[in-house]
ZAMIDREN-605644 format. One record per residue: residue in one letter; x, y, z of N, C-alpha, C in turn. Coordinates in steps of 0.02 Angstrom, whole numbers, plus 50000, padded with zeros to 5 digits. Layout:
! residues N
NODE  rest   n_xx   n_yy   n_zz  ca_xx  ca_yy  ca_zz   c_xx   c_yy   c_zz
NODE     A      X      Y      Z      X      Y      Z      X      Y      Z
...
! end
This chain:
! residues 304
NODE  rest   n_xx   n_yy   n_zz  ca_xx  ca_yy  ca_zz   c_xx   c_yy   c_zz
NODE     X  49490  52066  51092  49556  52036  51082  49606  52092  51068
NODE     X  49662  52074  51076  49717  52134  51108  49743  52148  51018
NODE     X  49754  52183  50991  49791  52194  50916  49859  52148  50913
NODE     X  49863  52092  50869  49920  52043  50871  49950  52072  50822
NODE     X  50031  52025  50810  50062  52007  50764  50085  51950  50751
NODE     X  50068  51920  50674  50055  51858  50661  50124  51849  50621
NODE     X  50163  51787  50633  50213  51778  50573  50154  51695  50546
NODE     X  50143  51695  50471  50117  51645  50456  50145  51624  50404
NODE     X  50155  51580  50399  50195  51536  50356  50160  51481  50300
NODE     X  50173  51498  50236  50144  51459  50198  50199  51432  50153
NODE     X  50196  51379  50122  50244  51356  50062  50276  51407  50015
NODE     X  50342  51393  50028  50381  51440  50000  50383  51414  49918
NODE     X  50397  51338  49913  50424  51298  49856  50391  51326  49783
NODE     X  50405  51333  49722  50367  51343  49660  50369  51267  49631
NODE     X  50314  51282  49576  50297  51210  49551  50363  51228  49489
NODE     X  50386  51149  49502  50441  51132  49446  50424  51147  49368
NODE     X  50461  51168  49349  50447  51172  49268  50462  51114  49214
NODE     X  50386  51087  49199  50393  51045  49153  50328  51022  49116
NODE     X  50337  51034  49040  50273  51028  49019  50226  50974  49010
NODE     X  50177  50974  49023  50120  50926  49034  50104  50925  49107
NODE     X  50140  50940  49166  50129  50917  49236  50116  50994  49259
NODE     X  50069  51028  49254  50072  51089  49275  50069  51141  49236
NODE     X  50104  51155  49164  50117  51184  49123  50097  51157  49055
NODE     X  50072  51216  49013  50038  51175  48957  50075  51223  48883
NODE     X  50078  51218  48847  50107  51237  48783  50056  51262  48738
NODE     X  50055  51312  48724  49969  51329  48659  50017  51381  48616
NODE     X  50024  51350  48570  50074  51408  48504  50116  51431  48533
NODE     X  50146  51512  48539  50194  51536  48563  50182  51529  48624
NODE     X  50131  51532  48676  50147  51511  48748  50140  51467  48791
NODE     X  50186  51482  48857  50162  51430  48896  50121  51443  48946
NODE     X  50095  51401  48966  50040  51432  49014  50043  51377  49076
NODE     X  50064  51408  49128  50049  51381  49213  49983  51392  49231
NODE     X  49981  51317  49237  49896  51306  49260  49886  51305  49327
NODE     X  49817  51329  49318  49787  51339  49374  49799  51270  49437
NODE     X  49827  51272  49487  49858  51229  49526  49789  51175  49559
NODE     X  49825  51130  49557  49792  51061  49568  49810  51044  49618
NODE     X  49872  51051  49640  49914  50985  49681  49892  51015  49744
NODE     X  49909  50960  49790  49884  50972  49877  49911  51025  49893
NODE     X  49976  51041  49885  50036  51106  49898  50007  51184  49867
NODE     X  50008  51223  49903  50023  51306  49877  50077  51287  49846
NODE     X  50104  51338  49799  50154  51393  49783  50169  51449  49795
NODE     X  50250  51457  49782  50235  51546  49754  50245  51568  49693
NODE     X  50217  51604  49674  50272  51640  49599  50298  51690  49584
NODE     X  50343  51699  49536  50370  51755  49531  50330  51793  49481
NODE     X  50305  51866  49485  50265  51882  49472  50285  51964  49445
NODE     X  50215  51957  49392  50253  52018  49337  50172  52050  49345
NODE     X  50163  52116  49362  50092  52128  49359  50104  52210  49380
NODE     X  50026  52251  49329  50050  52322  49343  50008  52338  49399
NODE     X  50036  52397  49425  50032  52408  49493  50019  52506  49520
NODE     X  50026  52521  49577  50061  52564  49604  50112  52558  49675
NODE     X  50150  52591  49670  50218  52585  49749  50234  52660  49762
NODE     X  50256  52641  49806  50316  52706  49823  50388  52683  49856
NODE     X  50443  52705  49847  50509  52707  49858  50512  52712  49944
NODE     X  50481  52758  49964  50481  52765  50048  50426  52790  50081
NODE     X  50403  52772  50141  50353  52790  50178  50349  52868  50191
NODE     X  50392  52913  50153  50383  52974  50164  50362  53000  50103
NODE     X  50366  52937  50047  50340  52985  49982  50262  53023  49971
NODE     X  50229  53069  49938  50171  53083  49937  50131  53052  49888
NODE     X  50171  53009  49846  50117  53004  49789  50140  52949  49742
NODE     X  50083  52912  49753  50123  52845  49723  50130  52841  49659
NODE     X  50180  52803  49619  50199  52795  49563  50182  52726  49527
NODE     X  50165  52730  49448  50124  52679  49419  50191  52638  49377
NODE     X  50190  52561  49390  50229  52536  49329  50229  52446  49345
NODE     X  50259  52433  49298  50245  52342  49281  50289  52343  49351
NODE     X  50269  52291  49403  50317  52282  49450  50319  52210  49458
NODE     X  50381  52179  49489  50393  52123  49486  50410  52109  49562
NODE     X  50369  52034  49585  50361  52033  49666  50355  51952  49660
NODE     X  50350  51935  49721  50335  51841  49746  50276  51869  49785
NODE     X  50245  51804  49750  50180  51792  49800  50128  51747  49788
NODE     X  50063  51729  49789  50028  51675  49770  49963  51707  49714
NODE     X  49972  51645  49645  49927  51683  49605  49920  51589  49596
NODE     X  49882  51570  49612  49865  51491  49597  49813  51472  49531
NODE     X  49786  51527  49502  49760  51550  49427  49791  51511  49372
NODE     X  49800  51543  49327  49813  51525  49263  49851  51582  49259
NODE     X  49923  51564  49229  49978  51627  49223  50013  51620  49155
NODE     X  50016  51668  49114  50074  51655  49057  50154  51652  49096
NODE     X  50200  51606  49069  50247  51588  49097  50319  51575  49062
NODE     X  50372  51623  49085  50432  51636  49027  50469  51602  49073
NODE     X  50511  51548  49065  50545  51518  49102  50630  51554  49104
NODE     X  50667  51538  49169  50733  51565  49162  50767  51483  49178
NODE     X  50820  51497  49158  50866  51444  49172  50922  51446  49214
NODE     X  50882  51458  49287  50926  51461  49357  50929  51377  49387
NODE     X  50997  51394  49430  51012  51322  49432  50992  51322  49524
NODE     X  50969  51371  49555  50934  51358  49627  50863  51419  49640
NODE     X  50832  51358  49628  50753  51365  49627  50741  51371  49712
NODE     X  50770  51359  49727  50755  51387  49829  50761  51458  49838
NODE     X  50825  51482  49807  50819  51561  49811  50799  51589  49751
NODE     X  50798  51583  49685  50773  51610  49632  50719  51591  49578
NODE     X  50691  51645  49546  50623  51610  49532  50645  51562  49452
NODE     X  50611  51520  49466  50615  51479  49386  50581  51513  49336
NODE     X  50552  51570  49333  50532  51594  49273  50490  51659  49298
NODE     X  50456  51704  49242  50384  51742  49268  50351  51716  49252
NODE     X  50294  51735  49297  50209  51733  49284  50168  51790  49284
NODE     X  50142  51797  49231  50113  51862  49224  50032  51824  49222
NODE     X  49990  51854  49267  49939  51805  49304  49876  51844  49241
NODE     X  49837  51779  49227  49771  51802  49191  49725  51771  49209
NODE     X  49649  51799  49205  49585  51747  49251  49564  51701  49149
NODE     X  49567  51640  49189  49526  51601  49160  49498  51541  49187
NODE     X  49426  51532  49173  49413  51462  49222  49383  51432  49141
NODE     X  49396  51419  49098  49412  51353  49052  49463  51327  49070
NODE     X  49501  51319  49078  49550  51265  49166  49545  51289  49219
NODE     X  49504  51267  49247  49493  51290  49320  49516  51244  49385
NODE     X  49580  51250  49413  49594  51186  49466  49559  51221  49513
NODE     X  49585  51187  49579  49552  51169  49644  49598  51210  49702
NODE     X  49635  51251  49679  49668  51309  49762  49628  51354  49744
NODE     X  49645  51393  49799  49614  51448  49794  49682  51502  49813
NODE     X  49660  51558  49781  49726  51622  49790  49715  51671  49859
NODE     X  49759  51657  49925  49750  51668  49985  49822  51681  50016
NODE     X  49849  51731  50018  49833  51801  50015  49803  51810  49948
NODE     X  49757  51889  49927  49746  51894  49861  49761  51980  49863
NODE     X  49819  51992  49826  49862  52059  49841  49818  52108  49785
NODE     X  49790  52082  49739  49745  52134  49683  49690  52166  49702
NODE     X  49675  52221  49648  49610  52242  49670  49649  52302  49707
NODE     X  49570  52341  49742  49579  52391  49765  49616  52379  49854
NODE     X  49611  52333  49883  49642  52310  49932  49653  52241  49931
NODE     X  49716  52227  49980  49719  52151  49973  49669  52128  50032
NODE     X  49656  52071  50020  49610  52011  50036  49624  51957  50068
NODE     X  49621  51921  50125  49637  51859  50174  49585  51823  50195
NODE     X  49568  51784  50194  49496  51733  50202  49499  51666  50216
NODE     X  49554  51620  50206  49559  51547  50253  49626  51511  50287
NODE     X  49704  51533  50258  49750  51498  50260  49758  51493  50347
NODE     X  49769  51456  50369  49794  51437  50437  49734  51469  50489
NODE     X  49655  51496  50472  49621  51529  50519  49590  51467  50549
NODE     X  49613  51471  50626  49563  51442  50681  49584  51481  50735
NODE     X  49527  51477  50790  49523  51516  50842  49543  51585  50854
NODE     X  49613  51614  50859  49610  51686  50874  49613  51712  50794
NODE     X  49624  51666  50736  49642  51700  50690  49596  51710  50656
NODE     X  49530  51693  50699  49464  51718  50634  49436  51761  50681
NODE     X  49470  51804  50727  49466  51842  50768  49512  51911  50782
NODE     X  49551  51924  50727  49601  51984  50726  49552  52034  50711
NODE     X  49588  52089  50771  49569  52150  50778  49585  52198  50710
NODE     X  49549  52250  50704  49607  52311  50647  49656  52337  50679
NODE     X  49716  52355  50641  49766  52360  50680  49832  52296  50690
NODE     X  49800  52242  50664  49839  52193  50678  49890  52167  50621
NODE     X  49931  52149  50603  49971  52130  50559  49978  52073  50563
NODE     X  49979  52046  50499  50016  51998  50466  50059  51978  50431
NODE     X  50117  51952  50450  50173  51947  50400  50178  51860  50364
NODE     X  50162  51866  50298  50157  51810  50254  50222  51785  50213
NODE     X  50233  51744  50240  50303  51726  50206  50302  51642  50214
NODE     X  50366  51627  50213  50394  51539  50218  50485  51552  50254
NODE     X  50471  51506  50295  50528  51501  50331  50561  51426  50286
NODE     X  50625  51439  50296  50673  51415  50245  50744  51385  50310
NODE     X  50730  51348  50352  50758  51346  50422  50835  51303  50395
NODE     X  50839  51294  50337  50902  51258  50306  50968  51334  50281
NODE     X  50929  51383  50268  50955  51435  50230  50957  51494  50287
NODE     X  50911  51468  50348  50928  51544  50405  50862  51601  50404
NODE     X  50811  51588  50344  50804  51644  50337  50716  51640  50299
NODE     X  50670  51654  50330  50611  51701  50326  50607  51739  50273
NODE     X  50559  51698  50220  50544  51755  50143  50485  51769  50151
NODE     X  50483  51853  50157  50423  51898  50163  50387  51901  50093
NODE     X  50313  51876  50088  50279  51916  50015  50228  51960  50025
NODE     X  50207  51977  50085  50142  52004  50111  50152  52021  50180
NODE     X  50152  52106  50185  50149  52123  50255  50066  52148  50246
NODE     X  50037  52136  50280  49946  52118  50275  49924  52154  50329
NODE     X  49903  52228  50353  49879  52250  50390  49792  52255  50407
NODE     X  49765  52249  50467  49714  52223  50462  49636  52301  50467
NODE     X  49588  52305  50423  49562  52357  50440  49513  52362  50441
NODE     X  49470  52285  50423  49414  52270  50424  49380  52175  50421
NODE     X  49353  52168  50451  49337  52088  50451  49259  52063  50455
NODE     X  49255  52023  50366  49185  52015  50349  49176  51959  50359
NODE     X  49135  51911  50427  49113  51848  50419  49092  51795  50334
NODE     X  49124  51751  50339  49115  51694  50297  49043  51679  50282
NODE     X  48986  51678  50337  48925  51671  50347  48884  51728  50299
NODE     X  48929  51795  50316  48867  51855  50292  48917  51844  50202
NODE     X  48958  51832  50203  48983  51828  50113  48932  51780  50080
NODE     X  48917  51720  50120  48896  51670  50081  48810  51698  50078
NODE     X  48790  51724  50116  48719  51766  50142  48713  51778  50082
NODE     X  48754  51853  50065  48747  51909  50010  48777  51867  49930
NODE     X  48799  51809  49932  48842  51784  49877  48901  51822  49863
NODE     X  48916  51853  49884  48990  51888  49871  48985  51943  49850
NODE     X  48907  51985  49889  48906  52042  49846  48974  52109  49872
NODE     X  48999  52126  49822  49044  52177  49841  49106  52155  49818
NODE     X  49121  52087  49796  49184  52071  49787  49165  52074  49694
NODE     X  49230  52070  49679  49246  52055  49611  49220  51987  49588
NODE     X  49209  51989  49530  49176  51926  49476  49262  51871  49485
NODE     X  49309  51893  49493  49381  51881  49494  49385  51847  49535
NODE     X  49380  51891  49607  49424  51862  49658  49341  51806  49672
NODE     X  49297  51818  49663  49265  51745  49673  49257  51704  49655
NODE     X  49277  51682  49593  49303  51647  49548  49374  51608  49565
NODE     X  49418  51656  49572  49501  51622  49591  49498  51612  49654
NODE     X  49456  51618  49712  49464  51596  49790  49415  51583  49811
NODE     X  49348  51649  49818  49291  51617  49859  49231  51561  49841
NODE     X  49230  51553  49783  49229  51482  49750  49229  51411  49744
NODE     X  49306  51429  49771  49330  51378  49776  49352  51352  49847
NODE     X  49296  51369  49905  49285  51380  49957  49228  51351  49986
NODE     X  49230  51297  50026  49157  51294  50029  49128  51334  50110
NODE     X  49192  51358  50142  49155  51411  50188  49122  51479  50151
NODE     X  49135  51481  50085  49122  51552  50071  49071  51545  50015
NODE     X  49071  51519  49959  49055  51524  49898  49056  51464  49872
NODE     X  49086  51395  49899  49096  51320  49855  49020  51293  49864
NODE     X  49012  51242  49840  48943  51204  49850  48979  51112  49869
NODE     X  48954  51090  49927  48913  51121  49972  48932  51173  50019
NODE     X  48900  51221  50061  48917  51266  50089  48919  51221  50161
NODE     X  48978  51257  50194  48975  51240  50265  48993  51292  50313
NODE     X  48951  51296  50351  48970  51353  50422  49027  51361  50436
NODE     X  49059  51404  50469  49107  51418  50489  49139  51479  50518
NODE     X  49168  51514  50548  49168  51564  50600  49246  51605  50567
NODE     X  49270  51574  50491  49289  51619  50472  49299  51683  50463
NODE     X  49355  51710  50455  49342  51793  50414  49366  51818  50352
NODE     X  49326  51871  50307  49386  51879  50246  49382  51952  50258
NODE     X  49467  51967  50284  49489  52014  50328  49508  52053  50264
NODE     X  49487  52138  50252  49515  52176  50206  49565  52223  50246
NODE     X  49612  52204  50197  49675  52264  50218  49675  52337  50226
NODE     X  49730  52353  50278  49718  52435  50279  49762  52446  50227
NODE     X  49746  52504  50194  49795  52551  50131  49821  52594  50149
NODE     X  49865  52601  50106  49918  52673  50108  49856  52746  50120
NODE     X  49810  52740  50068  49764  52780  50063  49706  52787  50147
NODE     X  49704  52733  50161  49666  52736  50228  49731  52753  50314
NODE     X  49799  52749  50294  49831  52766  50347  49922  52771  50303
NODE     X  49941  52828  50301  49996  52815  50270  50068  52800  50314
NODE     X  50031  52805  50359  50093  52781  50435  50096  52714  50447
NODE     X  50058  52655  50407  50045  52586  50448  49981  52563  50388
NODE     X  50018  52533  50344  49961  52507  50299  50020  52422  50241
NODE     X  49973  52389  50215  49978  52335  50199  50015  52357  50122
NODE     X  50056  52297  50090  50112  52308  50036  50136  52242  50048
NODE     X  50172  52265  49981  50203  52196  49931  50268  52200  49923
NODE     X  50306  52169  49960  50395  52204  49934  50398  52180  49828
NODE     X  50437  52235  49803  50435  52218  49763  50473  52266  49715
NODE     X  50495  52252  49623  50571  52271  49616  50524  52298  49542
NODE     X  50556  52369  49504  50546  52381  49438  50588  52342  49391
NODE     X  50643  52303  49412  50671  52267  49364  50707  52209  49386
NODE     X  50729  52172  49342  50797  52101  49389  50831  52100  49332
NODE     X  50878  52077  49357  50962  52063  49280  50955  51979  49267
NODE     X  50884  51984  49236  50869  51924  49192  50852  51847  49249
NODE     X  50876  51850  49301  50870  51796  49336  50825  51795  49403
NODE     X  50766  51869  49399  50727  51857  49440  50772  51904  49532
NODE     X  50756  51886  49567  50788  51898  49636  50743  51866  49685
NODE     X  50796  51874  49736  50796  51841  49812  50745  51879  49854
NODE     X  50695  51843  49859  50624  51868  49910  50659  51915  49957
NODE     X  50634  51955  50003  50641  51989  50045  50649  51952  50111
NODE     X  50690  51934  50147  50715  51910  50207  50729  51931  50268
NODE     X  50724  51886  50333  50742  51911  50393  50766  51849  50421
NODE     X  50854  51859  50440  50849  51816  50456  50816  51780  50539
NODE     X  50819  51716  50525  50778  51666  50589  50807  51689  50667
NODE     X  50845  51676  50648  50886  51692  50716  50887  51760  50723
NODE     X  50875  51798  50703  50878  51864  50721  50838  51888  50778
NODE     X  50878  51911  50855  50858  51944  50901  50789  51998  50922
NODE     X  50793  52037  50856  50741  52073  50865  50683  52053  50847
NODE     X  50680  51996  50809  50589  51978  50769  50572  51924  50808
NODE     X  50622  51873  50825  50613  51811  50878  50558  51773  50827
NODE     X  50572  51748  50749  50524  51739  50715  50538  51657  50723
NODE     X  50483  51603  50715  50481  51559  50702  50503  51518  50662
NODE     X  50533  51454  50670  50566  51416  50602  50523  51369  50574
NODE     X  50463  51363  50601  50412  51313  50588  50400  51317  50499
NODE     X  50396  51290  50447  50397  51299  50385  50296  51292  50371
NODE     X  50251  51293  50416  50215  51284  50400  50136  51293  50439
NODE     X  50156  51320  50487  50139  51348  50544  50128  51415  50560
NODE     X  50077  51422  50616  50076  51514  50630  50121  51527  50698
NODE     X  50141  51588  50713  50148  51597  50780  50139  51679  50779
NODE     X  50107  51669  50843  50084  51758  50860  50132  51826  50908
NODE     X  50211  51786  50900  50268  51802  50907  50267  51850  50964
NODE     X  50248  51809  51021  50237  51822  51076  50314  51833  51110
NODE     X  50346  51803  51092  50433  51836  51100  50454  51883  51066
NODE     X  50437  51910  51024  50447  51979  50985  50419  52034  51029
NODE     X  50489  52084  51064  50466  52162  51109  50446  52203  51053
NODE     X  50429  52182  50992  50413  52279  50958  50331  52274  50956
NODE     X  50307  52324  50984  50232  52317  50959  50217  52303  50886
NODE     X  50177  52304  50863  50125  52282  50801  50166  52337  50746
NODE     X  50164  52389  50746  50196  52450  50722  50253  52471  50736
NODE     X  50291  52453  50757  50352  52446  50772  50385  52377  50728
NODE     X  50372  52330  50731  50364  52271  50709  50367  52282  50628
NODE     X  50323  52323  50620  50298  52327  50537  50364  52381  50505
NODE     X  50361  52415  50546  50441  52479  50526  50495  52451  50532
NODE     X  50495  52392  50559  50586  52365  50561  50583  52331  50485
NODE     X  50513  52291  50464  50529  52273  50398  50512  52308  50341
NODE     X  50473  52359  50357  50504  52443  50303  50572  52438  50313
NODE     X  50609  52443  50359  50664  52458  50365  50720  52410  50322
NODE     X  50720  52336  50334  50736  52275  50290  50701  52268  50204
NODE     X  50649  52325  50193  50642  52321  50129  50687  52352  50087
NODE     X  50700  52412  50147  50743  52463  50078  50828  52448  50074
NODE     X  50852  52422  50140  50882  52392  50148  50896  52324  50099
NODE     X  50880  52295  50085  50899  52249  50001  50838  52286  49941
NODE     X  50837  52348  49939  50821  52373  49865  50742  52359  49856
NODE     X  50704  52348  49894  50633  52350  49875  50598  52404  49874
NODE     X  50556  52410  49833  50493  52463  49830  50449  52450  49861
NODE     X  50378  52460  49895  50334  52445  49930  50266  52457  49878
NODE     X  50251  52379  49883  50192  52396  49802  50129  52387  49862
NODE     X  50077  52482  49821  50023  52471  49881  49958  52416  49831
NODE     X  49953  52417  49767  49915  52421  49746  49921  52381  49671
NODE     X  49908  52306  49653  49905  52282  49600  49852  52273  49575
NODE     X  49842  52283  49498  49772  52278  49441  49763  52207  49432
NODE     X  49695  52191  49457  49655  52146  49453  49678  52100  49384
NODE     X  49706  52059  49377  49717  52000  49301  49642  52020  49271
NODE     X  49660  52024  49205  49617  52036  49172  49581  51939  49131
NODE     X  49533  51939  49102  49510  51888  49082  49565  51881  48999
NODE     X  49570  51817  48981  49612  51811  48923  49564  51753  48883
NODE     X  49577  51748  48826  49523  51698  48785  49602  51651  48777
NODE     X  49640  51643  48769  49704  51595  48761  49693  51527  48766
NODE     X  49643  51508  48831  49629  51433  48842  49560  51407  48811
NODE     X  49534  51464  48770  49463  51428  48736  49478  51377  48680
NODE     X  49442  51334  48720  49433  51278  48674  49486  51199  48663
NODE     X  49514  51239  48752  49563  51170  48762  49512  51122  48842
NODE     X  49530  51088  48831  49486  51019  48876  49480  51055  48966
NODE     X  49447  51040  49003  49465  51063  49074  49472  51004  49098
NODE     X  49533  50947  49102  49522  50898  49123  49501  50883  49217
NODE     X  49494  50943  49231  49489  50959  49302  49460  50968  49333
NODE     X  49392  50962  49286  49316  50974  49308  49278  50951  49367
NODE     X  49316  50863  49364  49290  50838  49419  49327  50797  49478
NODE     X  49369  50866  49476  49413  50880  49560  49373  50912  49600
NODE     X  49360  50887  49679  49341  50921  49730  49375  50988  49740
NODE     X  49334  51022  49766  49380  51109  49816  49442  51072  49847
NODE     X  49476  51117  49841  49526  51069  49925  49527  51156  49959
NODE     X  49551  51136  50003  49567  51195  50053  49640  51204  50057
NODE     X  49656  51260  50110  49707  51270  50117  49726  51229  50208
! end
């Protein structure tokens, strides 16, 4: 198969803020629970990391960075009091593993760890079939507002069948990420197990190609109210991107190759002020929820 480029589209929307439906209260914090509902999210997200400023830098730099993207976990959660939740985030989430509440998504993209991670959202036919080399751009089209929010440019550099994960039990992955996704999977890790011709595709790195590798747009600071995802707009001539809010397309009207493609939105990162995060630290485990109820125990997996 020829090296694609994917625009894929997942739910842009965040879960509303309000306690008891999502969000739970324990002494000084609040805590966004681990997601239940049929819907993804995104969140706005506080987690330490490494980036660099430009594709010409040599050496990446370490600090708390703040980005959108999907952590469907258990997150501590500081709410802001913005009055449009379409473009700005309703609060942070600073993401921690706990399964004493354990819902039913799973976290897909999974940007932590030593590379990011892709394993079910929208894969059938060519898409459990991408070459290395291939890109993916993860975002939500917003076809009311014009405009395509990027959280994951996802380059492709390796692809491990669903079959040989569930073989080995997940040997090689984190106690984490199988826990917050492959888990909660029954192509990969759920019970019952079922076949499937999946892949869980590992990203290329800065470190494995510094000309063409996978990143997180993302900011060292905001003036209290969070900021506006990284965008392209819809109509725009050169990307020919899709308005579908929920859907893939392999942007077969788009002239830039794969790499070409990926440098115009280097180019749109620095262009509204982003850093390029190669590399976020795994959520660490927190004791915070011991000894509160899992009323969630006996929810099925759902998929994506």
């Amino acid at each position: 198969m020829p090296i694609l480029k994917v625009q894929l589209n997942h739910p842009g929307i965040q879960k509303n803020f309000k306690i008891g439906s999502g969000y739970l209260r324990i002494g000084n914090h609040i805590i966004r629970e681990w997601n239940c509902d049929r819907s993804h999210y995104r969140k706005f997200l506080l987690n330490h990391g490494l980036y660099i400023d430009d594709i010409n830098d040599i050496n990446p730099k370490v600090a708390d960075l703040y980005f959108w993207g999907e952590w469907e976990g258990n997150s501590f959660f500081d709410p802001f009091i913005n009055h449009n939740y379409i473009v700005l985030p309703n609060g942070i989430n600073k993401p921690f593993h706990s399964i004493v509440i354990r819902g039913t998504q799973n976290t897909d993209p999974y940007v932590f760890g030593d590379y990011f991670k892709y394993c079910t959202c929208k894969q059938s036919s060519n898409m459990c079939n991408l070459d290395p080399g291939s890109v993916i751009i993860f975002g939500s089209a917003f076809p009311t507002l014009n405009k395509f929010y990027i959280d994951t440019v996802f380059v492709i550099n390796y692809r491990n069948t669903a079959i040989n994960v569930n073989a080995n039990r997940g040997t090689g992955y984190s106690q984490t990420y199988k826990e917050e996704t492959l888990e909660q999977l029954q192509e990969y890790l759920g019970v019952p197990f079922i076949a499937t011709n999946k892949k869980l595709y590992h990203s290329q790195t800065w470190w494995d190609n510094k000309k063409y590798f996978s990143y997180v747009p993302c900011k060292l600071e905001h003036d209290g109210n969070g900021f506006e995802r990284l965008y392209i707009y819809l109509n725009d001539p050169l990307f020919n991107l899709s308005d579908n809010p929920t859907g893939k397309s392999y942007l077969r009207n788009c002239n830039l190759s794969p790499m070409d493609l990926w440098h115009e939105i280097v180019n749109k990162a620095k262009e509204q002020k982003f850093k390029l995060g190669l590399r976020f630290d795994e959520p660490t485990r927190s004791s915070v929820l011991n000894g509160v109820s899992n009323k969630n125990n006996n929810q099925s997996v759902k998929k994506e």
